[in-house]
C-alpha positions as CSV (number, residue, x, y, z in Angstrom):
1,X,-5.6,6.4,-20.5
2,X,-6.6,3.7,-18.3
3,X,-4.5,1.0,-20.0
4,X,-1.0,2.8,-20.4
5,X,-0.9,6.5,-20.0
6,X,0.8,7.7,-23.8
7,X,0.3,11.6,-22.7
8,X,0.5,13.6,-19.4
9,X,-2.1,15.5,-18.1
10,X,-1.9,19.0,-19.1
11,X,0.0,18.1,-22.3
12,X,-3.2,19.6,-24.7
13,X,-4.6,22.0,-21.7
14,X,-6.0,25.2,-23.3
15,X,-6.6,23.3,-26.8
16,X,-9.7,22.6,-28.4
17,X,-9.3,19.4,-31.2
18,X,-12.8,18.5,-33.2
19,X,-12.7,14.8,-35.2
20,X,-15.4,14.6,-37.6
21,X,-16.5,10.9,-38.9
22,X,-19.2,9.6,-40.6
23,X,-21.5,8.5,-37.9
24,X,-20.9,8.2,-34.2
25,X,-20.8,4.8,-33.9
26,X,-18.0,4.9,-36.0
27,X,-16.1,6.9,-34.0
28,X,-17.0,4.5,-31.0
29,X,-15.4,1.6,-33.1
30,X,-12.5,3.1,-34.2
31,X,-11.2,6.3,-32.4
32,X,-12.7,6.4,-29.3
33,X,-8.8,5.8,-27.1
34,X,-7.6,8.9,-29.0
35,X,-10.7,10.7,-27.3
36,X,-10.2,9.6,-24.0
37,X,-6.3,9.9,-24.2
38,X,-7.0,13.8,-25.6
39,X,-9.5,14.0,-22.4
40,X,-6.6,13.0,-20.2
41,X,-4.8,15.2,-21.4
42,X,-6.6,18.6,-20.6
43,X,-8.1,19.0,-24.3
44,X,-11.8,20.3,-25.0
45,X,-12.5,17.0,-27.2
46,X,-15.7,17.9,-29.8
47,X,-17.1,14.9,-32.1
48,X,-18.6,16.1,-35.2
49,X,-21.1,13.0,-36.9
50,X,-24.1,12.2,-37.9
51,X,-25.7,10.8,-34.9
52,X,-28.0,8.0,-34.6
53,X,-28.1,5.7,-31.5
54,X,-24.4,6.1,-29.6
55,X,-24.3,10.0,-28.9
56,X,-24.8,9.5,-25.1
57,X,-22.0,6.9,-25.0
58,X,-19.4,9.5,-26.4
59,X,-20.7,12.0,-24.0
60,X,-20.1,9.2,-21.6
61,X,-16.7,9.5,-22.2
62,X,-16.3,13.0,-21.4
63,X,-16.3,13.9,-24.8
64,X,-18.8,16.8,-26.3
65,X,-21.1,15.7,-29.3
66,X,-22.4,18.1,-32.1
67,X,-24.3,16.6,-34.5
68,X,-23.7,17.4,-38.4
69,X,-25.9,16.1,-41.9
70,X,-24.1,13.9,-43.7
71,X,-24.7,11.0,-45.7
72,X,-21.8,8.8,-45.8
73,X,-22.5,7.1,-49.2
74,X,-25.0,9.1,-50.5
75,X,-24.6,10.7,-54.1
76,X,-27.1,14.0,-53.5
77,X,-25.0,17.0,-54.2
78,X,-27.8,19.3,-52.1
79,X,-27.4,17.6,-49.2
80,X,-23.6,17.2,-49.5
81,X,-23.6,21.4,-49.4
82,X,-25.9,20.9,-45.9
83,X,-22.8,18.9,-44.6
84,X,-20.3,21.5,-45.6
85,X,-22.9,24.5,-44.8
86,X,-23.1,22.6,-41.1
87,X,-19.4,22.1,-41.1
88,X,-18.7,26.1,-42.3
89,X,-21.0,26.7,-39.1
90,X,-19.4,24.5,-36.3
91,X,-15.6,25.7,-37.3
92,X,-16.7,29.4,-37.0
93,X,-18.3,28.3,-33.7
94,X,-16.1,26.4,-31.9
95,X,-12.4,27.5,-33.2
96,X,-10.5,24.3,-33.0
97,X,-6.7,24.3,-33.0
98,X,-7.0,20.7,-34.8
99,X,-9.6,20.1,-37.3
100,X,-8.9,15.5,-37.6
101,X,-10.9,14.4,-40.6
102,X,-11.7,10.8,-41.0
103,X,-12.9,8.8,-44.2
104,X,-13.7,10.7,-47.4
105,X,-16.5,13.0,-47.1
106,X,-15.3,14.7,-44.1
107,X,-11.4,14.7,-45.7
108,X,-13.1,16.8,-48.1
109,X,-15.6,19.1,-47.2
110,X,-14.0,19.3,-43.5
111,X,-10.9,20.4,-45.7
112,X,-12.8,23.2,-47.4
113,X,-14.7,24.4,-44.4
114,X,-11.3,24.5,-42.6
115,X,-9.8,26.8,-45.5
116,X,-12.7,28.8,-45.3
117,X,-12.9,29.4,-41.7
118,X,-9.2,29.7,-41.0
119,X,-8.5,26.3,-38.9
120,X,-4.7,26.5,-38.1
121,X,-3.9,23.2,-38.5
122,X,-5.9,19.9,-40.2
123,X,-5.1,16.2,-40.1
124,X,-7.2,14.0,-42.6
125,X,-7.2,10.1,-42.2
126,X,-7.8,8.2,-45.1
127,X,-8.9,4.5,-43.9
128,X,-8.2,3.1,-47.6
129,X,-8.7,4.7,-51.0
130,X,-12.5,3.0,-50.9
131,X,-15.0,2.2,-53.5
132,X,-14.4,4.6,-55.5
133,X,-10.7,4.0,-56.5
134,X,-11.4,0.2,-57.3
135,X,-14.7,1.2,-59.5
136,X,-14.3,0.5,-63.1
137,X,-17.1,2.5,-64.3
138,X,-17.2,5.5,-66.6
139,X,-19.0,7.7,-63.8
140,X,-16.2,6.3,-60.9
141,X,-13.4,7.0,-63.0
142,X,-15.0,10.5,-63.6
143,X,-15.3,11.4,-59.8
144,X,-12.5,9.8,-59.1
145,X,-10.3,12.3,-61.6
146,X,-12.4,15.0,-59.9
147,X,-11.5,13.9,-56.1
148,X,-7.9,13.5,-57.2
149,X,-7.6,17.2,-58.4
150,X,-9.0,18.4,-54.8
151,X,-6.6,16.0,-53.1
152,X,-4.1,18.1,-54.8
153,X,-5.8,21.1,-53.8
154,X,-6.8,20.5,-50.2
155,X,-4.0,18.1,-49.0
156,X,-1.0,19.9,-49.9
157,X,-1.8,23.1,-47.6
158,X,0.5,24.1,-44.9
159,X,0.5,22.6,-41.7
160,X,-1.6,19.7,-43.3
161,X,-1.3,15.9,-42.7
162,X,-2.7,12.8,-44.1
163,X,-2.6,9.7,-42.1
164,X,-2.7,6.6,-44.6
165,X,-2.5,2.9,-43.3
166,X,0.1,0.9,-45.4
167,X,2.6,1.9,-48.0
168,X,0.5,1.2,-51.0
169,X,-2.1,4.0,-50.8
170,X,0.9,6.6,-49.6
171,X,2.5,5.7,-53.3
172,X,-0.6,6.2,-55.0
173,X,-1.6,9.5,-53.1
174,X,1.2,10.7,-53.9
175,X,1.6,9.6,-57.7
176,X,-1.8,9.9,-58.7
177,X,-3.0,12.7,-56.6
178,X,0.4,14.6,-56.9
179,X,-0.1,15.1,-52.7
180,X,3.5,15.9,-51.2
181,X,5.4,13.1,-49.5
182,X,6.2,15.4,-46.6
183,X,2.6,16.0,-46.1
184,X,2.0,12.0,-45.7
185,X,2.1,10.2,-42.4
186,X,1.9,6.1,-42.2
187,X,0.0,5.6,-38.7
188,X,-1.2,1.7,-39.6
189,X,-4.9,1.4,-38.6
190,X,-6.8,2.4,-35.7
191,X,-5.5,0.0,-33.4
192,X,-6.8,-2.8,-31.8
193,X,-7.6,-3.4,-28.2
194,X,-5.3,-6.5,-26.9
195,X,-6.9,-7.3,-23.5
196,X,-10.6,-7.3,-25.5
197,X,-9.6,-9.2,-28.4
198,X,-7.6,-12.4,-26.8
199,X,-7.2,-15.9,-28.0
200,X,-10.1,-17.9,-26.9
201,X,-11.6,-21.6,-26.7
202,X,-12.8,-22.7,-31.0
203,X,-16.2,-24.6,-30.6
204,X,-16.2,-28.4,-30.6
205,X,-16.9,-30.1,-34.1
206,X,-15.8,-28.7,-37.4
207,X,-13.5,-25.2,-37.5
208,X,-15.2,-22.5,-37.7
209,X,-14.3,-19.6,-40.3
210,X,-15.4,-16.1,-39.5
211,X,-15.6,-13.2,-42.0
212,X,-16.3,-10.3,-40.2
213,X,-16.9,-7.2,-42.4
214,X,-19.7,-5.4,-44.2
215,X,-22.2,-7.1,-46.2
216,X,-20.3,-5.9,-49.5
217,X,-19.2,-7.5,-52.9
218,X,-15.9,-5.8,-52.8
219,X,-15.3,-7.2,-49.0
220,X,-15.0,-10.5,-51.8
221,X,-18.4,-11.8,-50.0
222,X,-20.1,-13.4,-53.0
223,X,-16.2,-14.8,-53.7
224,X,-16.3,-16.4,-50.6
225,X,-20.1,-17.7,-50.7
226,X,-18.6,-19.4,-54.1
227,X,-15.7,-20.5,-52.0
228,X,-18.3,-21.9,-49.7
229,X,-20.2,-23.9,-52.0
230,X,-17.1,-25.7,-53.4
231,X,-15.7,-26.7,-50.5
232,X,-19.3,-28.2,-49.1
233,X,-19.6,-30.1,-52.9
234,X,-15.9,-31.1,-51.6
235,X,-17.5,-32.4,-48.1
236,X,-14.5,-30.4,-46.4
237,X,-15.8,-29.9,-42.6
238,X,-15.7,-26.2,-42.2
239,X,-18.8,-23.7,-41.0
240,X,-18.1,-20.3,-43.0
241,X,-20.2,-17.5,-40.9
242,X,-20.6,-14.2,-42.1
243,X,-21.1,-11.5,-39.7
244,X,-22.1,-7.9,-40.1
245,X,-24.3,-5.5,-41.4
246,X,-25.3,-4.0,-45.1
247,X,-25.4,-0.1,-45.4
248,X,-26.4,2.6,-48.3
249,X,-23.0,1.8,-49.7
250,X,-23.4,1.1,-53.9
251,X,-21.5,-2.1,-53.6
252,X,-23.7,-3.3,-50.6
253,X,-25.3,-6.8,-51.1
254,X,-29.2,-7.0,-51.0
255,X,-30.9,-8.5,-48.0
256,X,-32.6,-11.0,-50.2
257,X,-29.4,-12.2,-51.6
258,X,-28.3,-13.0,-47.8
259,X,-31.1,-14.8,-47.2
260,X,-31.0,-16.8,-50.3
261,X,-27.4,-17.9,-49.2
262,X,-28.7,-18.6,-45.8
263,X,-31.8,-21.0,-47.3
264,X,-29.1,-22.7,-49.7
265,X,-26.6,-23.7,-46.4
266,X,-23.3,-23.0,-47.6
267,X,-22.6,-20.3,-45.7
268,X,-24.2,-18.9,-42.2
269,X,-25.3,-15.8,-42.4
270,X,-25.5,-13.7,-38.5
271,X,-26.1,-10.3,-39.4
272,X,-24.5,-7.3,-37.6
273,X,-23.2,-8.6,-34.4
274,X,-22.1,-6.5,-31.1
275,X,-19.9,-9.3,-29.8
276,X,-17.3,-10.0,-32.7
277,X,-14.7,-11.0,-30.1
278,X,-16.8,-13.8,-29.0
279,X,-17.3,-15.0,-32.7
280,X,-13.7,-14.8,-32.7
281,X,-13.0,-16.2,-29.6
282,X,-15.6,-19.5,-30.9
283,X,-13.8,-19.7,-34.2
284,X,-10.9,-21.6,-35.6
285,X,-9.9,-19.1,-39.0
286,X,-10.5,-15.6,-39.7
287,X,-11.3,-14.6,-43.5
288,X,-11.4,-11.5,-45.6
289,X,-11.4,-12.2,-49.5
290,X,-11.7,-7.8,-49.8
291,X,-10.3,-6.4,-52.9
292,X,-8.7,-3.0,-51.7
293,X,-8.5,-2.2,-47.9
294,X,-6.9,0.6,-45.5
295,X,-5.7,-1.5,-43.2
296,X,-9.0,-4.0,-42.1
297,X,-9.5,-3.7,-38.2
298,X,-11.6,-7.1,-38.3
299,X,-8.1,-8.7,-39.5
300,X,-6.4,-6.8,-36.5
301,X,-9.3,-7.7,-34.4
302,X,-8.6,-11.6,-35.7
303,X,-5.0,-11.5,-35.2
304,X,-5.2,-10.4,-31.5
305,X,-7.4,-13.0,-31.2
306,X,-4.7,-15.6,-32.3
307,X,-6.7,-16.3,-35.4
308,X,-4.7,-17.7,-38.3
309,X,-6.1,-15.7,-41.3
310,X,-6.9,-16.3,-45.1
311,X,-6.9,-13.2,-46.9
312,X,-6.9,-11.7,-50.5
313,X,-2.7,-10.2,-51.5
314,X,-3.8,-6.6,-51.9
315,X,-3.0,-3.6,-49.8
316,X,-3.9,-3.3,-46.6
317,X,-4.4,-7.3,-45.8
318,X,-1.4,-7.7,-47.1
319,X,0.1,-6.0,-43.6
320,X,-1.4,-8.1,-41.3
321,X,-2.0,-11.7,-43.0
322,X,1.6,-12.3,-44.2
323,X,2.0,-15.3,-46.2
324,X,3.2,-18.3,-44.1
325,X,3.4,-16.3,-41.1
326,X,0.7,-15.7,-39.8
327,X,-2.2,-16.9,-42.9
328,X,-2.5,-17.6,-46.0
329,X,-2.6,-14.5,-48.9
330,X,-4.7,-15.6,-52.2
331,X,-5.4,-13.5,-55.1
332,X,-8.6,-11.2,-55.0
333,X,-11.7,-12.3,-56.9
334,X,-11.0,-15.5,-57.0
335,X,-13.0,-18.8,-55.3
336,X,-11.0,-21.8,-55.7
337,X,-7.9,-20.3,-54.4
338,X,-9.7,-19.1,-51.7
339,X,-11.7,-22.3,-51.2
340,X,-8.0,-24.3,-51.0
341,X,-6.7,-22.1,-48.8
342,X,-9.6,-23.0,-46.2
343,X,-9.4,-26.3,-46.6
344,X,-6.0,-26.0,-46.0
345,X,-6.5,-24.7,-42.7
346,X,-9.2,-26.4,-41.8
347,X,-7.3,-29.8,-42.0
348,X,-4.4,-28.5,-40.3
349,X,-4.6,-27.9,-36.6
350,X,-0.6,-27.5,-36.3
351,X,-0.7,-24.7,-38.8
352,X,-3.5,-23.0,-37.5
353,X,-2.3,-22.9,-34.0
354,X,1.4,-21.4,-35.6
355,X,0.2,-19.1,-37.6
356,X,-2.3,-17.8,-35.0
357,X,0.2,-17.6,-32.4
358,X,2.4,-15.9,-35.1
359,X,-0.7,-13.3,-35.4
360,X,-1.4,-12.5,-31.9
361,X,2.3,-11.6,-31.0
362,X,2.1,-9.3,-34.7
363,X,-0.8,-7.5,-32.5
364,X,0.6,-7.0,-29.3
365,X,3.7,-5.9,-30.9
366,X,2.9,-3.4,-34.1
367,X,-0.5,-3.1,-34.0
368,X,-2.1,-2.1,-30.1
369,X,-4.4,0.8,-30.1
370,X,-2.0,2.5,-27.4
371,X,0.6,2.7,-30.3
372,X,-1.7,4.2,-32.6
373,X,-2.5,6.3,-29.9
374,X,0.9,7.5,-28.9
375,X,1.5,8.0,-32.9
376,X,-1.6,10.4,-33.7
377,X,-1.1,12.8,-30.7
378,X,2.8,12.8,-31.5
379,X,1.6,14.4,-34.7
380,X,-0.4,16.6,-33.2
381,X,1.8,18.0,-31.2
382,X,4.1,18.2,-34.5
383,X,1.3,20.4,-35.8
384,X,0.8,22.4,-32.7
385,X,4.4,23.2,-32.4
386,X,4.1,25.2,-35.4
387,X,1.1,27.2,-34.1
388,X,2.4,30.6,-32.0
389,X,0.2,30.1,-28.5
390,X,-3.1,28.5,-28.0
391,X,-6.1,29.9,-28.5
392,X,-9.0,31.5,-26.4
């Protein structure tokens, strides 16, 4: 790798390791240093995805591409056997000695097509346990009994591993899915890039607070809109910017909504942005009001930033913004809490320059993406180890 070599070249010569994600992009966002370090180190690198717009970039990178149908949110049961068909196809076609899958459609039909097709050894990364184990409704609870029972089924294979990003979601794997502790590894996000995401220069005039997340109600957005409106009826001086994009996810909030908010003038609404660590860099506080995470990579992104942080006290938040260290932790689904925390901040330069210095050494310490790095390829090897020689 170009900033800190974690393998040596020739360490994976001979092996062949295919991650399959959701989209391509995705991959670019969050595992694209475990590419490159896999590159280095002699692999044949192949990036299964649904690809839209950032194909060429991975093939940039010296990594090959092989498109797959999948529908990352979608709820049509025909296509979903198109993704598994296409995923049955690639493993019989290219062999890999790892099969990495990443987020919840490819965890599971990446799973089966590796137990169809004989893939010696699988590692499935779990970025949180998502919308569907925080859905109240009849139907969620329904399919979320139903994904439980394959967990059991698919997770607990030999030579099998399950990354998970805090403690919380190992527990409930393990309880409520019955998957074996020994079969669990804690790697805590995908890293964050320290020397991109660096403390910067917070615009003149009143602090800015960035949420920087999906457009979604359980990100806590229409929370923090609420939060918004109270604190402007309060004449606190804070802009509150919301930055990203809606998707096909159930839970997404509807374009008109966003621009209703953005009419009304409580809240600034941006829209997807390619330069988060300038918002960043601009702003004074980072905020995620979510109700359930993984382990959020816009809080890592904020805290290598030196951003102080207000966030909701659930898992995966709760391992980045710690509570008078480096933000401020308020309950989930809540707007006046959330609202008093801002203003908190937002009055309070002192605080928000300690607990953003507080959060930028948390970064460089626990949280760089060479770390993560150095963490997912050890388990690889761990895996490889138990395989007899590489394969043709």
């Amino acid at each position: 790798m170009s900033r800190g070599a974690v393998t040596k070249a020739g360490d994976f010569a001979g092996r062949k390791v295919l991650i399959v994600v959701t989209e391509d992009w995705a991959f670019l966002q969050h595992r694209l240093p475990i590419g490159r370090a896999l590159r280095d180190a002699g692999a044949d690198v192949v990036i299964a995805a649904r690809v839209r717009a950032d194909a060429d970039r991975i093939r940039a990178a010296g990594l090959r591409v092989a498109p797959i149908r999948l529908a990352r949110s979608g709820r049509n049961p025909l296509y979903d056997l198109l993704t598994l068909y296409d995923l049955i196809k690639l493993y019989r076609r290219e062999r890999p000695d790892v099969a990495h899958h990443v987020a919840l459609k490819p965890v599971l039909y990446g799973s089966v097509a590796a137990w169809l097709t004989g893939i010696p050894s699988i590692v499935n990364a779990l970025g949180g346990m998502g919308f569907l184990f925080i859905a109240t409704s009849p139907a969620a609870r329904v399919l979320r009994g139903a994904v439980q029972i394959l967990y059991r089924l698919l997770l607990n294979r030999r030579n099998t591993r399950v990354i998970l990003q805090n403690p919380d979601d190992m527990a409930q794997l393990a309880d409520a899915a019955k998957v074996r502790r020994d079969r669990l590894t804690l790697i805590r996000g995908s890293g964050v890039d320290i020397d991109h995401y660096k403390p910067g220069t917070p615009t003149d005039g009143p602090p800015i607070a960035v949420c920087a997340a999906r457009m979604l109600r359980d990100k806590g957005i229409v929370e923090l809109v609420e939060a918004a409106r109270l604190l402007k009826s309060r004449d606190v001086a804070i802009r509150i910017r919301l930055v990203g994009p809606t998707d096909d996810n159930p839970a997404s909030i509807p374009e008109d909504v966003l621009t209703r908010w953005a009419a009304e003038g409580a809240v600034e609404v941006v829209g997807p942005s390619d330069d988060v660590a300038g918002e960043y860099a601009r702003a004074s506080i980072a905020v995620l009001p979510s109700y359930r995470e993984g382990l959020p990579k816009t809080l890592l992104e904020a805290a290598a930033a030196g951003l102080p942080m207000v966030a909701t006290d659930v898992p995966g938040c709760r391992e980045i913004c710690r509570d008078g260290e480096t933000g401020l932790l308020i309950p989930a689904r809540t707007a006046e809490p959330l609202a008093d925390a801002l203003e908190r901040l937002a009055k309070d330069p002192d605080l928000r320059r300690d607990y953003g210095a507080a959060a930028r050494r948390l970064a460089v310490t626990e949280f760089s993406d060479r770390l993560v790095v150095r963490q997912t390829l050890d388990l690889y090897r761990t895996l490889l180890e138990n395989q007899s020689t590489p394969r043709d």
